[in-house]
Every structure is written in structure tokens, then in C-alpha cells.
C-alpha positions as CSV (number, residue, x, y, z in Angstrom):
1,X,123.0,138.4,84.2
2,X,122.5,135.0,82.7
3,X,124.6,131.9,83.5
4,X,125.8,131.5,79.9
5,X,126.7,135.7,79.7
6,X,129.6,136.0,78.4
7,X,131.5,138.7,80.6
8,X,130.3,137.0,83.7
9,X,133.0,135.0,86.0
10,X,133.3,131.4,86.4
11,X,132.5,130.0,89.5
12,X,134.4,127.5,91.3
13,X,132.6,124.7,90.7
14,X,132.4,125.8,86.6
15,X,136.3,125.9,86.7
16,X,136.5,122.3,87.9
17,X,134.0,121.0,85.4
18,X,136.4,122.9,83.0
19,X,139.5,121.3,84.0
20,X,137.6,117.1,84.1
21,X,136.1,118.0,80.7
22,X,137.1,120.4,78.8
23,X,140.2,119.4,76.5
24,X,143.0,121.3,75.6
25,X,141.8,121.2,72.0
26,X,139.1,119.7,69.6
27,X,136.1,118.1,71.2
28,X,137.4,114.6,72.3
29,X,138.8,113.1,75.9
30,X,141.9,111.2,76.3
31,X,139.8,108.0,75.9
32,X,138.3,109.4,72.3
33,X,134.5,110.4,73.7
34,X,133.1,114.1,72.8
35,X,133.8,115.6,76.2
36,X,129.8,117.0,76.3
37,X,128.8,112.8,77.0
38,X,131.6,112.6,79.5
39,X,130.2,115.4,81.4
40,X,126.4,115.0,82.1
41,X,125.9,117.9,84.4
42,X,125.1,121.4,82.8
43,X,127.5,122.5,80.5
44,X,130.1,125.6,81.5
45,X,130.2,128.8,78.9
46,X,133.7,127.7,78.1
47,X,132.1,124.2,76.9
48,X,129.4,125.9,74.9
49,X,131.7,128.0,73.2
50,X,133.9,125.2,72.6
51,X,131.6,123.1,70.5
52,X,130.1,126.2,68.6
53,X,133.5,127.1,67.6
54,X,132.9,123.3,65.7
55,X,129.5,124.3,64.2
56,X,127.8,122.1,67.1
57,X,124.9,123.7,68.9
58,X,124.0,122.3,72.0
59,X,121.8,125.0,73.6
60,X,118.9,124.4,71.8
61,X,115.5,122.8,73.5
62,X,114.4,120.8,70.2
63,X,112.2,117.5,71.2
64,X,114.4,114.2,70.6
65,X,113.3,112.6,67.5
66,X,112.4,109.2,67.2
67,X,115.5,107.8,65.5
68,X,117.4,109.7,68.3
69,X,115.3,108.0,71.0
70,X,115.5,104.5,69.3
71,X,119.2,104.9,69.8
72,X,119.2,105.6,73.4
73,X,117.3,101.9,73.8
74,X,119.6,100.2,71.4
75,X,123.0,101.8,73.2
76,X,121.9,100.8,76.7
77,X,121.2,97.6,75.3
78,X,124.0,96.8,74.1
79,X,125.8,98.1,76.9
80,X,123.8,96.0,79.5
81,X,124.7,93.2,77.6
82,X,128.6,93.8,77.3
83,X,128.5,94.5,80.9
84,X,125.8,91.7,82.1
85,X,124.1,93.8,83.4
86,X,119.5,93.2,83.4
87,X,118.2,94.9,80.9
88,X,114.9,95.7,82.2
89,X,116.7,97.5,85.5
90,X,118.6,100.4,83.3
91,X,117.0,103.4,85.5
92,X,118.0,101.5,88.6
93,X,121.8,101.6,87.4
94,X,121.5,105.2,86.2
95,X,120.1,106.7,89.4
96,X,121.9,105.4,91.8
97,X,124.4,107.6,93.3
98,X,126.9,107.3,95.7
99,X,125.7,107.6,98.7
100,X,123.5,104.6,97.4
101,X,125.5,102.0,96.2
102,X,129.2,103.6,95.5
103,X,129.5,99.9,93.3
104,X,127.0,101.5,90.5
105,X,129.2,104.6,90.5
106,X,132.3,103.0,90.2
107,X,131.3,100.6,87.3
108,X,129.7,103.2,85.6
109,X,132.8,105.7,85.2
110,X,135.5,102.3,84.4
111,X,133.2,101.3,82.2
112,X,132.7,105.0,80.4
113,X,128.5,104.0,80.7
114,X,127.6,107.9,79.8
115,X,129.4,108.4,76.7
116,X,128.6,104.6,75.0
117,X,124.9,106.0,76.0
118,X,125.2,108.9,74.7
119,X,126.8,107.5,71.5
120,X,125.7,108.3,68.2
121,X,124.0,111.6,69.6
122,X,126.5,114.3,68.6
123,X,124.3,117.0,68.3
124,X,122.5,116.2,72.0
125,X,124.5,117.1,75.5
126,X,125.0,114.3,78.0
127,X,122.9,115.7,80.0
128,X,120.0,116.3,77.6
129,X,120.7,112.4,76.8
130,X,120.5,111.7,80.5
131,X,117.4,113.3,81.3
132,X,115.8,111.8,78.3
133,X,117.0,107.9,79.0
134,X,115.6,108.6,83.0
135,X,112.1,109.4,81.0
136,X,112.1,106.3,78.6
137,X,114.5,103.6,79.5
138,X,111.3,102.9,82.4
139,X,111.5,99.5,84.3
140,X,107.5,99.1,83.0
141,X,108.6,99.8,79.3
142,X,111.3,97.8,79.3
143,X,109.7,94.3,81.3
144,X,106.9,94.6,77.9
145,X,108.9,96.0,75.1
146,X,109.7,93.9,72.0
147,X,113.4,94.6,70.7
148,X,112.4,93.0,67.6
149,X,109.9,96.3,66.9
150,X,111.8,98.9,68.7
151,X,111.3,101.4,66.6
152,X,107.4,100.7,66.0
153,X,107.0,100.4,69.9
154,X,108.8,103.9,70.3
155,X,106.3,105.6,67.9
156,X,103.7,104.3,69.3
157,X,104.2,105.0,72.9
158,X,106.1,108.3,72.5
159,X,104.9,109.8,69.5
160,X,101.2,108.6,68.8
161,X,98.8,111.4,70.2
162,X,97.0,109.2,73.4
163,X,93.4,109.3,74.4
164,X,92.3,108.3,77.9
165,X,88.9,106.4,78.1
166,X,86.4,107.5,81.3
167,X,88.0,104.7,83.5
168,X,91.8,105.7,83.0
169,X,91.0,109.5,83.0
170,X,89.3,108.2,87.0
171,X,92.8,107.3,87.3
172,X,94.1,110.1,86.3
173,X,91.6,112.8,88.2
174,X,92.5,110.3,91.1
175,X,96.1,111.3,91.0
176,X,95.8,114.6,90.3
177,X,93.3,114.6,94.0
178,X,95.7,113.0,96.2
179,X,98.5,115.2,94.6
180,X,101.1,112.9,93.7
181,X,104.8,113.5,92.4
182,X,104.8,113.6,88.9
183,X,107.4,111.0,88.6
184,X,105.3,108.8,91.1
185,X,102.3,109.3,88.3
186,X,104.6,108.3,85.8
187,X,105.5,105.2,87.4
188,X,101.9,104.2,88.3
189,X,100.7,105.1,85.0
190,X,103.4,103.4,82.7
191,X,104.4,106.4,80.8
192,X,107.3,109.2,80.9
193,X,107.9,112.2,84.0
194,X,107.5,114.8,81.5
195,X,104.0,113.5,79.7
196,X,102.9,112.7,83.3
197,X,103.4,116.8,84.2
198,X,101.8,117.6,81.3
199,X,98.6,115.5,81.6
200,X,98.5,116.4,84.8
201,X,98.9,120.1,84.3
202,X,96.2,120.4,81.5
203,X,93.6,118.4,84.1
204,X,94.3,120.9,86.3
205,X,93.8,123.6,84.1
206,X,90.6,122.2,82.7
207,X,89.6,121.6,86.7
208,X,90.3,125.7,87.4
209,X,88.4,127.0,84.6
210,X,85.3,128.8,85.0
211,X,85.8,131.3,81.9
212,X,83.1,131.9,79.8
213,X,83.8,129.4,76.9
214,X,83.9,126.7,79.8
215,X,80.3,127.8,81.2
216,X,79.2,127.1,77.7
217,X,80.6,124.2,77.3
218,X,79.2,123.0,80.7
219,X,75.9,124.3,79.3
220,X,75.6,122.5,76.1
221,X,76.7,119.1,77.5
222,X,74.6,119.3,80.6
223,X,71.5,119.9,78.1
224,X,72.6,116.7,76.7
225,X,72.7,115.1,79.8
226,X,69.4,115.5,81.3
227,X,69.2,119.1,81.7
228,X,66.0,120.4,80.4
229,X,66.0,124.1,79.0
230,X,62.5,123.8,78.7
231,X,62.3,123.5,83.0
232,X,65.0,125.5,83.7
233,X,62.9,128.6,81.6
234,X,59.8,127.8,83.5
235,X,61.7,128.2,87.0
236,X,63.6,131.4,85.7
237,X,60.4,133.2,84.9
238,X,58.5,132.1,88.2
239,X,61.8,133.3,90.1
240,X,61.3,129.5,91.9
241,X,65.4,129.4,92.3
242,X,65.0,126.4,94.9
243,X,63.3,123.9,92.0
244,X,65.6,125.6,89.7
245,X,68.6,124.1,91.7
246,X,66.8,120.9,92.0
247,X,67.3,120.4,88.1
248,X,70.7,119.3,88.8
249,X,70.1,116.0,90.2
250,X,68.6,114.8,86.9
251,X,72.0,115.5,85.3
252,X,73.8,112.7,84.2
253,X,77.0,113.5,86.5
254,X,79.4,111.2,85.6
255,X,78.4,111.8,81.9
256,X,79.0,115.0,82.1
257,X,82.0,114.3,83.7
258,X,83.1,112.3,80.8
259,X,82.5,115.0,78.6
260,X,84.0,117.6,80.1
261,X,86.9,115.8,81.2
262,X,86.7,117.3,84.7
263,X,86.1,115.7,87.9
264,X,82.4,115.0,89.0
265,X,82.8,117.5,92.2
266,X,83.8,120.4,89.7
267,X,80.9,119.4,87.5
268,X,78.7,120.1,90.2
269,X,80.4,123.4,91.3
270,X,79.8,124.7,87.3
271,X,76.2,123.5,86.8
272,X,75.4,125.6,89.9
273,X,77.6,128.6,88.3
274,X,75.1,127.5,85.1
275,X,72.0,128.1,86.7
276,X,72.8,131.1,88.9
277,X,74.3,132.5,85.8
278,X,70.9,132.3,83.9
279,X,68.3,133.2,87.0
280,X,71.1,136.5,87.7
281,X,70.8,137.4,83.7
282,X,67.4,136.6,83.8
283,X,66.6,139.0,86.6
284,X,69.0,142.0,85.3
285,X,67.2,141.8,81.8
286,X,63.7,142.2,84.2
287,X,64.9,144.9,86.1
288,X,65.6,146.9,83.1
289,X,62.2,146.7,81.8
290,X,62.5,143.9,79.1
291,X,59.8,141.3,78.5
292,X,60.3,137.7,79.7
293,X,60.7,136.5,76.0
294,X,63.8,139.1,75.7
295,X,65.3,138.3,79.1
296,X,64.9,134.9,78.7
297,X,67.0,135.3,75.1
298,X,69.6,137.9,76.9
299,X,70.1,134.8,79.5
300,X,70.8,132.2,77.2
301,X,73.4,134.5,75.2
302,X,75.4,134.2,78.1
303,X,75.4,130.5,77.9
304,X,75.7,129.7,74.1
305,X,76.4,131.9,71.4
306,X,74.1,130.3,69.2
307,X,70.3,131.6,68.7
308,X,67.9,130.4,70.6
309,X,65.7,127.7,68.3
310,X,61.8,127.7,68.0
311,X,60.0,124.2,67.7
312,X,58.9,125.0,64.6
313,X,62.7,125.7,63.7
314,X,63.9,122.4,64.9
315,X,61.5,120.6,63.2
316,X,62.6,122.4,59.7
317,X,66.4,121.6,60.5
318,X,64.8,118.2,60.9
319,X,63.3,118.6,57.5
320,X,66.4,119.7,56.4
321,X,68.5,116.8,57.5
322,X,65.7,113.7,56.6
323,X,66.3,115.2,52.9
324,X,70.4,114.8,53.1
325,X,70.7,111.9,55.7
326,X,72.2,108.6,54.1
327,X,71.8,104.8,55.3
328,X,75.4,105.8,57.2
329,X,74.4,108.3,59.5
330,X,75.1,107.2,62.6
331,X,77.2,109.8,64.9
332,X,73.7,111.6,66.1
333,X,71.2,110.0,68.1
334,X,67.7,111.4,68.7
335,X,68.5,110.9,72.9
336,X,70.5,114.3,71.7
337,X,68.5,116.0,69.5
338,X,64.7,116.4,71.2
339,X,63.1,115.4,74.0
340,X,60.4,113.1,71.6
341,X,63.6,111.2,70.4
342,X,64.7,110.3,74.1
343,X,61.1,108.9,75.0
344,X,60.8,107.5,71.2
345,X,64.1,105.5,72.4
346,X,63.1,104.2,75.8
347,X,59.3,103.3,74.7
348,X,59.6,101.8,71.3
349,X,63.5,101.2,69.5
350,X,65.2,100.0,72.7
351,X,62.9,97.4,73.2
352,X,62.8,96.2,69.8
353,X,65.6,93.5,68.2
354,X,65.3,95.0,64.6
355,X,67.6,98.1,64.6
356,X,66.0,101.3,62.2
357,X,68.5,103.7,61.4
358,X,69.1,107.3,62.6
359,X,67.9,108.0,59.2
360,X,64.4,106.3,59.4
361,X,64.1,107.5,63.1
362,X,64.4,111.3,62.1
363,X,61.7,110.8,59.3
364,X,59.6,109.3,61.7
365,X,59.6,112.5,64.3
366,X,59.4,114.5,61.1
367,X,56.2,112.9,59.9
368,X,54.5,112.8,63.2
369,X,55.0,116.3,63.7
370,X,53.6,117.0,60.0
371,X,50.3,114.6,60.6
372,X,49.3,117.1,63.6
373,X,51.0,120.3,63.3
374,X,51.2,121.2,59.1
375,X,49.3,118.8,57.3
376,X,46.1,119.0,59.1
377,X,46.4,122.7,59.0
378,X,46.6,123.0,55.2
379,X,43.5,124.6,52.9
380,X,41.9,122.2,51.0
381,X,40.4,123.2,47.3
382,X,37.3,122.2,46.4
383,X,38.1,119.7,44.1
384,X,40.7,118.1,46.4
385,X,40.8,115.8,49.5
386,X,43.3,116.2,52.6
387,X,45.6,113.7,51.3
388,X,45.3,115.4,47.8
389,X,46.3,118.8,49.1
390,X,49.2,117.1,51.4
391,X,50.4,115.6,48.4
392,X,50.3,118.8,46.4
393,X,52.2,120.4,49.3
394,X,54.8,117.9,49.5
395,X,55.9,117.5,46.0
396,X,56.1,121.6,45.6
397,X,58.2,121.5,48.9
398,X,61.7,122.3,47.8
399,X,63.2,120.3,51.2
400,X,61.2,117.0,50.8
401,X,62.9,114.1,51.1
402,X,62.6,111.2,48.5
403,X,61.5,108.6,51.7
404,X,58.9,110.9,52.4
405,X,57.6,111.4,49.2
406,X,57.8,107.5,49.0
407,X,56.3,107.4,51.8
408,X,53.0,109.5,51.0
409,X,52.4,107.4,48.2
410,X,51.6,104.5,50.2
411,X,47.6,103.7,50.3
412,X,47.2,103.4,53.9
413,X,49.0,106.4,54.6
414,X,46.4,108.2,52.5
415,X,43.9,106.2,54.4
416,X,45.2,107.9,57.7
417,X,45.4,111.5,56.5
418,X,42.3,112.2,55.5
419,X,40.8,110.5,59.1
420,X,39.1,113.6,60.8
421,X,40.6,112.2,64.1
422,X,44.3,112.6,64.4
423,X,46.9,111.6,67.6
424,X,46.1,113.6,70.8
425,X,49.9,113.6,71.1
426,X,52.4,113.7,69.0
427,X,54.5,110.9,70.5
428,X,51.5,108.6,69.2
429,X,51.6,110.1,65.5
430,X,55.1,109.4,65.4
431,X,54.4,105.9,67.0
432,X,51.6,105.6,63.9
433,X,54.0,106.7,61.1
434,X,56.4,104.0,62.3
435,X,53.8,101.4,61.8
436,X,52.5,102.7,58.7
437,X,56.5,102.8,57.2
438,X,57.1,98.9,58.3
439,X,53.8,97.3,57.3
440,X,54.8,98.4,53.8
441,X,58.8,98.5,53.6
442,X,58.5,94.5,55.3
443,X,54.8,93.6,53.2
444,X,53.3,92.8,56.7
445,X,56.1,90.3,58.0
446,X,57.3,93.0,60.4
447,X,55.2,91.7,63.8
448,X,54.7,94.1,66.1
449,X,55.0,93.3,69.6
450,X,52.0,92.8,71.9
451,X,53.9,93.8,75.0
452,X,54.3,97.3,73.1
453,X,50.5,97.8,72.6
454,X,50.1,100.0,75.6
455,X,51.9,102.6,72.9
456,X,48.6,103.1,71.5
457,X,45.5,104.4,72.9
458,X,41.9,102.7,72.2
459,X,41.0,106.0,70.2
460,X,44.2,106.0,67.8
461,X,43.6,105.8,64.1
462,X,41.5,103.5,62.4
463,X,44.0,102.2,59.6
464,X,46.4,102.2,62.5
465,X,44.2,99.8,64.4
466,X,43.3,97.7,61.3
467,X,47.0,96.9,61.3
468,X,47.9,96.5,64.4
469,X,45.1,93.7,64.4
470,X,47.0,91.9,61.6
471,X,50.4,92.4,62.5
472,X,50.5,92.1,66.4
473,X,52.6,89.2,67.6
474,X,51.8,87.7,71.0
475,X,55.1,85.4,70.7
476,X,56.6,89.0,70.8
477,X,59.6,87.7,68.3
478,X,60.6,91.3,68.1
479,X,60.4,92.2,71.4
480,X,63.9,92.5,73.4
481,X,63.2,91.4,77.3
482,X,66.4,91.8,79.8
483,X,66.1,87.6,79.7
484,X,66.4,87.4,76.4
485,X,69.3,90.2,76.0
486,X,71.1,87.9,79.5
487,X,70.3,84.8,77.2
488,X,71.9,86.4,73.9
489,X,75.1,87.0,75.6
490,X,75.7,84.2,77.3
491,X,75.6,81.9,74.6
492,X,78.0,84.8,72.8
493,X,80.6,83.3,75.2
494,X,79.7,79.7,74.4
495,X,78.0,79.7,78.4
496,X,81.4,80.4,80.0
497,X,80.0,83.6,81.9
498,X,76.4,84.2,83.7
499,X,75.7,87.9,83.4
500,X,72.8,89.9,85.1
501,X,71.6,92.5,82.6
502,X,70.3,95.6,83.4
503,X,70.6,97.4,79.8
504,X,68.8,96.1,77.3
505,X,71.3,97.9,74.5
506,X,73.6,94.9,75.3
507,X,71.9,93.1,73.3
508,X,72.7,92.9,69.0
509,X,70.5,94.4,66.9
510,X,69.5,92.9,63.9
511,X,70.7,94.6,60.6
512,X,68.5,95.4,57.9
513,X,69.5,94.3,54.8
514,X,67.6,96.2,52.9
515,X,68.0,100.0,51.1
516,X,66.0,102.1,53.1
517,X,65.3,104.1,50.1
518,X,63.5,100.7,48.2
519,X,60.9,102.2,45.9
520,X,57.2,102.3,47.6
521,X,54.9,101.5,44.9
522,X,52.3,104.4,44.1
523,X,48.7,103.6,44.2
């Protein structure tokens, strides 16, 4: 039986609250106050009743609005004020009770304190309106809050949707280790008792789960963390389960971390679920007679639900995406895409002060991968050249992109596709398309670094070397060293700060002005 049935008894302490609150008739004390402020315990079923027989409902759980909140402020304001009372100390005068301080008690029941709080809240209990003022009227809200923007202030900090960055969700997984009182949280942390239990409840949710959507969540962002598929394939098939664990130290932990929004302990605990996952689906497949291509594909179905993706295939999507990609592109990075674009990063564009777009990066990979892996491979008629049947190709291709076909009708590109010798590698084809693209979009003025000439091998291409003769700068003016990024940004602060640098992404890029898509004139 409920507490609010109606054919239950009263208890005792139900029929006293009756006969302090309840009036004879209407809804109003002796002193004029709706008798649900002057109470702000629980109401009785008599007091329920009462204000439903006046079309008030008072049972219901519906979140306090802003204008509602913004009116608990301005009524304790106004009575700290009347009263002298300090403003900023509102939770200390509400909470304490009478074993603390019988003075607080006193003043507040003279002085009718719970029903001017509650005032202009008809349709809200005094002790809906109590609970709510413990969680807002805060003694950290109140030291930093400008009256003059109450209501902009209360949106902002009760009704704006917050995200935590990696340091405050530290905080945060901090707390939720040392298993702290949710109103201890709250206080530390600047924010209300009842968003503190729910942050903390969904962290420690997210820190429990080891469902299947979470495995493949840990999965993908672990691959783009410094997880290599690639390695962890090679160590399945050989059954080598001690180098396959060993993977997990060239995980970016904290990264991961990050992502996941999970502690860096339970990151651990699920890349080791990951792998033994994999190397126990792996083995099943094997034992039922399946090839290692089809186990290998039954593993990774239990990790992602997407298909597995061939080189060839990535290279297409890449195909796909130079063709579409705009001078805005810029919320995918090639660090995530391949393992080329991480070491294309770290050898070549994080060590150069001229910034190339994502754009111009992917086009780059694309047309390396072309010079050694379609374009050589292509019949040639017999009245044709190489270059002649590459261009054929290319313009009957229905995904080219208009850079690339640009970008073929450049003379010393021409020059380098019909050399016999192509790139060993294909890191150094992509390395020569990038030189071939900037010796024509900048007419030569693009020098290239001589500290970068270790890039390229004494047997590379040779148009590639014929430009590289004329171009290389031994001032290396485009070359970013960590004493030139530390230089760079301390004279952004006008010399007020000595920094040691260790990243050499601190340091601004320079822009390029120019339309990536400028017309290269056909020869």
C-alpha cells in the first residue's frame, strides 16, 4: 500500500502535520501563505487532496523551469536583504537545524523565510522548492554570480548541455575513484547535488561496460591510437599471443582514454578483452576448418560491424573523397586514415611552416599510390606513350578529380611518368608528387628544405632530382626546428614567458592564400 492510498490510516506524525498546516478551509494560513510553502516536509494525503480539490497538482516530478528557478534566486535575495542577512551564505541559513544553531531556526520561522522563498511558485511544494534552492542557491554560485544577468547566468549553468575537456573529466574519474559523496562532488566541482549523481553515475556506467558495442568502440579508437591491425593479424595467424599482448604498449593510453571517456586503468582492462577477443575468434574459426582469410574476417566481425577494407579499397574511397573534398575540409587527418599519412605527417608536413590542406594531402597519397601501383601497370597502344595512356585513363575515369586532372597536365609530371624507374617505395612517390605539385602551384618559389633531403634516395626520379637541385634551400626558410617554433612563441607573448618546446605543431602554420584549385596550364 502506497503512502498517498487513499484507504490507508494516517500516522501520528501525518496527523500533526495536518493539524500545523492544514487549514480549516481554502489553501491559505492565518498569516495569508499557501499552507504547502509553510510546510516543507512531505505533504500528508489530506494536503494532496486539499489542493487538488483547487485544481493544483502537486504530485508531479516535472524539472523546474528556468523562470521558476530564476525566482528562487531573486526571493532569497530579496529576503537576505530585508533581513541583512549575506547573500552569498543562503545554504548556510537553510541547512542549519536546531541542534546546530537553534538562532537560524528561530529567525527563520518569525520571519516566515520558507513561504517568501517559496513565493511566486504556486504550482511547486515547499519541499520541491526546498530541495531545489539546497541544489542552486550554492555558496560557489553565489560568491561569482552577476544579479544583473540572472537569468542568462541560470541558463547557462543549469540549462546549457556541458562538456568536460580531458583535464576536468581527470577530475571527475578522480572522484568517482576515491568514492566521494555526491554532494561533496558537487561542492568541489562548482555545480548542483543532483547533476553531480548523474555525472557520476553515467562515468560509472561507461567504466562497467564491457558489452559488445563498447568492445567496438574500444576497437575502433584504439586503431586510431596506435593499434595496428595489420600486427595484430600477423600475431593471430602465427598464434604468437605473447607479442600480440605486447601491442598494447604502443597504444596511446591516455588518448584512448580521452576518447572513451573511461579511466586509463579500464582502458587497459578492455584492450586486453580486445585482443583475447580476436586471438579466441580467430582460433574457433580454425578449429572449424575455415581458412586464415575467413577466420581472420569472422574475428574482426566481432569487433566492428563494418567490412573488412582491402588496400586497393582504401585507396578508391580515397579516390572517392580527393574528387568531393573542398579547401574546408579539415575534421579528418591522414594520422587517422593510413598508416602512409601518419609517417607522411612526422617526415615531411610537421616539419614544414607552410600548412597544405587535408585536401592536397589526400591527393598526394592518391597519386603516389597511382605512379606505382595503376599507372605503371596500364597497356600502352602503339601509337601512345605512358603518359599518353595515363592521361587517356584519367580523363575516362568517372571519379577523377579536377586537381588531378590539373595536375597531369603539368609537363614535368609527364616527364616523370613515362621514366622506366619508378619509387621503390611508395612513401617516396608520394614524397615526389608533392614536389612536382608545389614547383608548379608556387612557379619554383616554394624552397624545399635541405634538412628534408634525406626523404629522397640517390636513385629517385630524374625530373625529381632536376628540381630538387633548383629548389633546395640550405637557409631552410621552410623548415620548422623546435628553436624556431620556442622562438615563434615567445615573441607571441611579447618575451614575457620562456617556453621549452617539445612539439613542433605549436608552432603557426602559414596559410596559403591561394585556391588550391588555380588552373595548371596544359602543355
Amino acid at each position: 500500500m502506497s503512502r498517498n492510498d487513499p484507504y490507508r490510516k494516517k500516522t501520528k506524525k501525518e496527523e500533526e502535520l495536518d493539524l500545523d498546516f492544514l487549514p480549516e478551509t481554502g489553501l491559505n494560513t492565518p498569516d495569508g501563505y499557501l499552507f504547502y510553502h509553510a510546510n516543507i516536509l512531505n505533504l500528508t494525503k489530506d494536503q494532496y487532496e486539499r489542493t487538488e480539490a483547487h485544481g493544483i497538482n502537486l504530485r508531479s516530478n516535472k524539472n523546474f523551469s528556468i523562470e521558476e528557478t530564476v525566482t528562487i534566486f531573486q526571493n532569497w535575495r530579496k529576503y537576505a536583504m530585508d533581513n541583512g542577512l549575506e547573500v552569498k551564505k543562503a545554504l548556510k541559513y537553510m541547512m542549519t537545524s536546531k541542534k546546530e544553531d537553534s538562532h537560524f531556526v528561530w529567525h527563520r520561522y518569525v520571519n516566515n523565510f520558507w513561504p517568501k522563498l517559496c513565493d511566486g511558485l504556486p504550482h511547486r511544494s515547499g519541499h520541491s522548492i526546498r530541495e531545489r534552492a539546497k541544489n542552486v542557491l550554492t555558496d560557489s554560485i553565489l560568491e561569482t554570480l552577476d544579479w544583473e544577468q540572472l537569468e542568462e547566468q541560470v541558463r547557462e549553468k543549469y540549462y546549457t548541455p556541458e562538456t568536460y575537456d580531458d583535464e576536468k573529466l581527470k577530475e571527475w574519474r578522480k572522484v568517482l575513484t576515491d568514492k566521494h559523496k555526491p554532494t561533496h562532488v558537487a561542492r568541489v566541482m562548482g555545480i548542483t547535488a543532483t547533476k553531480a549523481v548523474a555525472v557520476l553515475a553515467k562515468l560509472k556506467r561507461s567504466e562497467e561496460r564491457d558489452d559488445p558495442t563498447m568492445i567496438h568502440k574500444c576497437y575502433e579508437a584504439a586503431t586510431s591510437s596506435g593499434l595496428n591491425a595489420d600486427k595484430i593479424r600477423e600475431h593471430v595467424v602465427n598464434n604468437n599471443k605473447t607479442e600480440l599482448d605486447n601491442l598494447r604498449q604502443n597504444v596511446k593510453i591516455k588518448e584512448l582514454s580521452y576518447h572513451l571517456r573511461i579511466s586509463n586503468s579500464r582502458c587497459i582492462e578492455l584492450l586486453k578483452i580486445v585482443l583475447k577477443t580476436i586471438l579466441d575468434k580467430f582460433r574457433e574459426s580454425k578449429k572449424g576448418g575455415a581458412t586464415d582469410d575467413v577466420a581472420w574476417s569472422d574475428a574482426m566481425r566481432e569487433m566492428s560491424k563494418k567490412p573488412e577494407l582491402e588496400k586497393s579499397q582504401i585507396y578508391k574511397a580515397a579516390e572517392i573523397f580527393c574528387q568531393n573534398a573542398t579547401n574546408e575540409d579539415t575534421t579528418t587527418t591522414l594520422a587517422r586514415s593510413t598508416e602512409i599519412g601518419e609517417l607522411l605527417d612526422q617526415k615531411l608536413f610537421n616539419n614544414l611552416i607552410r600548412h597544405f590542406r587535408l585536401k592536397e594531402k589526400l591527393h598526394f597519397l592518391l597519386w603516389g599510390y597511382k605512379r606505382r601501383e595503376v599507372w605503371n601497370m596500364l597497356p600502352v597502344g602503339k601509337d601512345q606513350n605512358r603518359y599518353e595512356a595515363v592521361l587517356e585513363f584519367e580523363l575516362a575515369n568517372p571519379l577523377v578529380s579536377k586537381t588531378t586532372r590539373k595536375f597531369l597536365k603539368y609537363g614535368k609530371v609527364a616527364e616523370w611518368i613515362m621514366e622506366d624507374r619508378s619509387s621503390k617505395h611508395r612513401h617516396e612517390a608520394i614524397f615526389e608528387s608533392f614536389i612536382l605539385y608545389t614547383h608548379k602551384k608556387y612557379s619554383g618559389e616554394f624552397k624545399f628544405p635541405v634538412k628534408l633531403n634525406h626523404l629522397f634516395s640517390k636513385k629517385t626520379s630524374n625530373v625529381i632530382q632536376s628540381i630538387l637541385e633548383e629548389t633546395t634551400d640550405p637557409e631552410n626558410y621552410e623548415y620548422v626546428s623546435l628553436k624556431r617554433a620556442k622562438t615563434h612563441v615567445e615573441e607571441a607573448s611579447g618575451k614575457k614567458i620562456c617556453v621549452e618546446i617539445r612539439n613542433k605543431n605549436i608552432m603557426m602554420k602559414q596559410a596559403d592564400a591561394e585556391n588550391s584549385d588555380d588552373e595548371i596550364i596544359s602543355i
